[in-house]
MIPA-775701 format. One record per residue (C-alpha): residue number from 1; x, y, z. Coordinates in Angstrom, 3 decimals. Example, Ala and Ser with C-alpha at 12.3 -4.5 7.8 and 13.67 -1.06 7.14 Angstrom:
2
SITE   num          X          Y          Z
SITE     1     12.300     -4.500      7.800
SITE     2     13.670     -1.060      7.140
***
This chain:
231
SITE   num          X          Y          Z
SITE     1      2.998    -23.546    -51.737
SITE     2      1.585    -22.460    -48.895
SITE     3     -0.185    -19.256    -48.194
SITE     4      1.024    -16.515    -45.586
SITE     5     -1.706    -13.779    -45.769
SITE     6     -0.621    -11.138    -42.943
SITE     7     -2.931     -7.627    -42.584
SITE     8     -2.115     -4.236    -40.685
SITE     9     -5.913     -4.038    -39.755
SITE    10     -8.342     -4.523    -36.903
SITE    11     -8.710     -8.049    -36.156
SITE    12    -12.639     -7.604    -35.602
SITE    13    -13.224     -6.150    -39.414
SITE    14    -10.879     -9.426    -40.261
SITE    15    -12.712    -12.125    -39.245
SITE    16    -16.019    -10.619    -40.427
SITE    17    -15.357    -11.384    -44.061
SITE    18    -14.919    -15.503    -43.297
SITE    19    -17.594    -17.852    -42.747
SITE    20    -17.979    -20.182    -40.320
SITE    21    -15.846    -22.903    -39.116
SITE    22    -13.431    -21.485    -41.996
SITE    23    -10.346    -22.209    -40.152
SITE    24     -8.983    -25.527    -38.770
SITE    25     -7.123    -23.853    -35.999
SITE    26     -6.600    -20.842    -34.440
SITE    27     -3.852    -19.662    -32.035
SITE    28     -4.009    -16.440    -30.573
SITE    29     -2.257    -14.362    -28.489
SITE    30     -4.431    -11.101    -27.495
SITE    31     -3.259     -8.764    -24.549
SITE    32     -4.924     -9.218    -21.209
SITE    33     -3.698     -5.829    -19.933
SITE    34     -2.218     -2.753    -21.033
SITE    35      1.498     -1.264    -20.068
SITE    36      3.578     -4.118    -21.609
SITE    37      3.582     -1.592    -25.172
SITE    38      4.589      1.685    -23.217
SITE    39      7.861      0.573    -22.112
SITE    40     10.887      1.487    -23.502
SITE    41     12.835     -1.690    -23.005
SITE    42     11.881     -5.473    -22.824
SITE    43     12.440     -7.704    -19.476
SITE    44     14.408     -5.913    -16.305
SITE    45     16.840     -2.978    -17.344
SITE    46     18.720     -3.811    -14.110
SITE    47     19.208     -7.388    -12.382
SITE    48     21.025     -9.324    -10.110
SITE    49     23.350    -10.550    -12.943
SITE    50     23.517     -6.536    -14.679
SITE    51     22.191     -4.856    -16.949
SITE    52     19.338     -6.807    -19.159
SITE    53     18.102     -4.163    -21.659
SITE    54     16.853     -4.931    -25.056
SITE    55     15.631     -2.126    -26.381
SITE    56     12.424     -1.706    -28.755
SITE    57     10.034      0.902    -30.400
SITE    58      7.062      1.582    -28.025
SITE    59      3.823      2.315    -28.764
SITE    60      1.630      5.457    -28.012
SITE    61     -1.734      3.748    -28.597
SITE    62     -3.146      1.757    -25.451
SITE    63     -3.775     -1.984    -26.053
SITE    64     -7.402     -3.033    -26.565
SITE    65     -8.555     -5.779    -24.668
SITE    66    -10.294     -8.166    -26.466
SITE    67    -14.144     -7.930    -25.659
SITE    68    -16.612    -10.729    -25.718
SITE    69    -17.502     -9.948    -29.855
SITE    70    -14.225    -10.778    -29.994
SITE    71    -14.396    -14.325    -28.492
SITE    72    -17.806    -14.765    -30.230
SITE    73    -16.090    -14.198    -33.871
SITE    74    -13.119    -16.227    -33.098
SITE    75    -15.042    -19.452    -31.870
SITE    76    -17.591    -18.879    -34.960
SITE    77    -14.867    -19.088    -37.789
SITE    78    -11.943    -21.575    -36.492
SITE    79    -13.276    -24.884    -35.156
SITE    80    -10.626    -25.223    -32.652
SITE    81     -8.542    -22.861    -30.388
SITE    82     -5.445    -22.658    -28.705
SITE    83     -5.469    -19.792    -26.635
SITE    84     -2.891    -17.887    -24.662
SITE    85     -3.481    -16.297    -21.403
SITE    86     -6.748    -18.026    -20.870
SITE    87     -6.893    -17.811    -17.412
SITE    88     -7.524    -13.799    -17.853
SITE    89    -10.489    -14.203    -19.930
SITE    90    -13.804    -15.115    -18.315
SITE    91    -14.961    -15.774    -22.206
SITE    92    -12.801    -19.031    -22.358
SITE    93    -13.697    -22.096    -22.113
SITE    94    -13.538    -24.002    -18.617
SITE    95    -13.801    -27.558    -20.367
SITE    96    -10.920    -28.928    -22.612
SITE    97     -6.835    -28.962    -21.992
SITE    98     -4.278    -26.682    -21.121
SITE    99     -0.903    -25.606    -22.355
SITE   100      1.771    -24.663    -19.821
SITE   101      4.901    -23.254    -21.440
SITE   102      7.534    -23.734    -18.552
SITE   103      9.831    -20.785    -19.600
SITE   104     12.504    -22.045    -17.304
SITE   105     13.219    -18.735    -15.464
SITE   106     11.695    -20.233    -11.630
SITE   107     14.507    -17.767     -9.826
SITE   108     13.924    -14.944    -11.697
SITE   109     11.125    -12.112    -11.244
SITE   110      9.453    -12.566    -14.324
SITE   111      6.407    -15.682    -14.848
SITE   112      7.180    -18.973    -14.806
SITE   113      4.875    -19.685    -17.723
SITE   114      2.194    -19.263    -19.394
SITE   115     -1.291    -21.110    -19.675
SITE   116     -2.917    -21.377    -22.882
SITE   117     -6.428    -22.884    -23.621
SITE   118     -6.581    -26.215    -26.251
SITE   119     -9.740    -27.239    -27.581
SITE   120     -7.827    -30.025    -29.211
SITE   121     -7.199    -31.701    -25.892
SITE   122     -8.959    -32.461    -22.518
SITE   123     -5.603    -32.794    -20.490
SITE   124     -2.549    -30.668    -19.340
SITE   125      0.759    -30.647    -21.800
SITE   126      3.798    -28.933    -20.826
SITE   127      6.640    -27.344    -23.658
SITE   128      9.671    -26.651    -21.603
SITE   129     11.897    -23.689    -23.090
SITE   130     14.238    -21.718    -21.830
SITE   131     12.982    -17.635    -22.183
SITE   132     14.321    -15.232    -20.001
SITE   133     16.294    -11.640    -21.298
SITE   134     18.963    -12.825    -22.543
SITE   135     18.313    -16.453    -21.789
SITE   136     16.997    -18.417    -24.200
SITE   137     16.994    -21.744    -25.116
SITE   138     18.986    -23.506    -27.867
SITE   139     17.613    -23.222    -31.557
SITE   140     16.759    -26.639    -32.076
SITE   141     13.948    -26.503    -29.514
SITE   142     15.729    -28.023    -26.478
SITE   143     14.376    -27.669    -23.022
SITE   144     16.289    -26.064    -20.371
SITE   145     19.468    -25.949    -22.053
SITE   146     20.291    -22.348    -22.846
SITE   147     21.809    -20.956    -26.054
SITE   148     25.566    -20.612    -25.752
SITE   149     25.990    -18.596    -28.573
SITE   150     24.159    -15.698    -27.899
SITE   151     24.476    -14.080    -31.175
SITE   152     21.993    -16.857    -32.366
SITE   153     18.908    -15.396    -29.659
SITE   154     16.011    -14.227    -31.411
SITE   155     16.014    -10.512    -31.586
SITE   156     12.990     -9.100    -29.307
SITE   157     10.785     -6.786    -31.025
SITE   158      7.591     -7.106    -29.275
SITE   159      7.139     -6.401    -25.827
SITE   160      5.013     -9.994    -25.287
SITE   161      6.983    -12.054    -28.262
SITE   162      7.254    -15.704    -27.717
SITE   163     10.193    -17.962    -29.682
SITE   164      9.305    -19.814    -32.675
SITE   165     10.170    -22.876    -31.234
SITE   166      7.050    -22.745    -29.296
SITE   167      4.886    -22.237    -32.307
SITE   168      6.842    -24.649    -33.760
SITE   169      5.950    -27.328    -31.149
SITE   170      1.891    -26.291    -31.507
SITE   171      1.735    -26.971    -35.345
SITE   172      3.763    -30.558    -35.252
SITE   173      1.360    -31.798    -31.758
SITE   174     -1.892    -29.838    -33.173
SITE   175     -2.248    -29.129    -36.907
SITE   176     -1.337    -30.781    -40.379
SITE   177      0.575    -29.183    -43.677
SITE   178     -2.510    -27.672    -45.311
SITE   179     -4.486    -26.609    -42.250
SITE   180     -5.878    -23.152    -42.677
SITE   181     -4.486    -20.976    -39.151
SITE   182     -5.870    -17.802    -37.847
SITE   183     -3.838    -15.420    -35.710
SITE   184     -5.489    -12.316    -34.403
SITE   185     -2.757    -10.679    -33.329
SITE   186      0.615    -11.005    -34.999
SITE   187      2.885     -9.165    -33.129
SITE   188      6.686    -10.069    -33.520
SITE   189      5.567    -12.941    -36.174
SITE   190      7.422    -15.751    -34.863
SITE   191      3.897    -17.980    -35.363
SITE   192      4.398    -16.891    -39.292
SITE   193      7.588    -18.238    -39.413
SITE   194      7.121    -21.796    -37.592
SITE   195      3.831    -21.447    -40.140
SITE   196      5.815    -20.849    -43.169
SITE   197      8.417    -23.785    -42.037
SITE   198      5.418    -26.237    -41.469
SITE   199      3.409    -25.881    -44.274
SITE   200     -0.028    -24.453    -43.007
SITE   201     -2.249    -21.798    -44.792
SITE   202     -1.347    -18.788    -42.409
SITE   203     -3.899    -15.516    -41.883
SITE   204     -3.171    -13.078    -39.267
SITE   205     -3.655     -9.316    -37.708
SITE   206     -1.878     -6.990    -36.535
SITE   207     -3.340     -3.413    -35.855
SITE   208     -0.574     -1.621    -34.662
SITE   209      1.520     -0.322    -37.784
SITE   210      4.733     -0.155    -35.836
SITE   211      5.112     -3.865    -34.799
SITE   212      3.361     -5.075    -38.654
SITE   213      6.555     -3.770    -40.337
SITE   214      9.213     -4.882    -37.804
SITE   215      7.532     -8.435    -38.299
SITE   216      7.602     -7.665    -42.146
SITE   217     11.128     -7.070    -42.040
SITE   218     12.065    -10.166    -39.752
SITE   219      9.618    -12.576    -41.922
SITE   220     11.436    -11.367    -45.221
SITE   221     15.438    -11.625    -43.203
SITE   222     14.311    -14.792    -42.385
SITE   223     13.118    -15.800    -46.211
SITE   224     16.489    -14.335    -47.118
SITE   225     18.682    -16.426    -45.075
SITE   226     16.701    -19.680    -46.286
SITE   227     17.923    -18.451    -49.509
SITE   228     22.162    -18.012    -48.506
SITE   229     21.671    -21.545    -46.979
SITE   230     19.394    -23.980    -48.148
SITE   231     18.535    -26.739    -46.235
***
């Protein structure tokens, strides 16, 4: 059975206590800026198309950005990286691929991606997925098409949370069942869910109390539901 070992602690005293190389893989997803955790609602209250509020707890403590210790500990214990929102870190890597995730949303006001850093690959791959408010793509992982149902979107709880479809797509192109995975900073858990489903060793951090328990409490509805339906 695999493990899922999640901690509401400092990321830094975390990866002290491993030695190096300890983990096959890590895939992080650290802030590169603070504000995202002060507001009160996630994506535009008020668009072209209406209102677009999902609402969530804020935080009163002020995102750290990582620093270059934390860079230094994370390449000493994983022996490869993905990393999100490389292009904001002067610590990364310049060598070695890239990861665009196409979120689908090019006539919107939001990003049209993000870029993450692979040490796994010396090229460019592109996951296309449909992420935008209330628009998200379909379940099963397909591109642009979005959801129809909407009662079946993933409920937002994190100000920066990406779909588990993504993760999902990272562990079946770049890790194995068994692989030991680090992530720093857990936030709305959707990479311990897509970890859980595929079978890898999962460790992660997440500082912030608020956001540990509403991932707590999504992990274990999620656990529950596996139990009403088996697959």
């Amino acid at each position: 059975m695999p493990e899922s070992k999640v901690f509401n602690m400092d990321c830094m005293e975390g990866m002290k206590q491993y030695p190096d190389k300890y983990f096959d893989l890590a895939i992080v997803d650290p802030p590169y800026f603070s504000g995202p955790e002060k507001r009160k609602y996630y994506g535009q209250e008020i668009s072209g198309h209406g209102v677009r509020r999902i609402d969530y707890t804020p935080l009163d403590e002020t995102w750290q950005i990582p620093s270059h210790e934390y860079f230094e500990e994370l390449y000493r214990i994983s022996k490869h990286q993905i990393i999100w929102g490389c292009n904001y870190y002067p610590e990364v890597y310049p060598g070695s691929g890239r990861i665009f995730w196409d979120k689908v949303n090019d006539q919107s006001d939001f990003s049209d991606g993000e870029i993450a850093f692979c040490s796994k690959i010396s090229s460019v791959r592109i996951f296309r997925y449909m992420w935008n408010g209330m628009m998200q793509g379909r379940g099963d992982g397909t591109s642009k098409q979005m959801q129809g149902n909407k009662s079946l979107n993933e409920k937002k709880i994190h100000p920066t949370q990406k779909p588990i479809s993504l993760y999902r797509w990272l562990y079946k192109n770049y890790a194995k069942p068994g692989d030991k995975i680090l992530d720093t900073h857990l936030g709305s858990g959707s990479s311990r869910i897509a970890a859980f489903e595929f079978g890898v060793d999962f460790t992660a951090y997440e500082k912030h109390l608020t956001y540990f328990e509403a991932q707590e409490k999504r992990f274990n509805q999620y656990k529950s539901q596996l139990k009403l339906f088996p697959a």
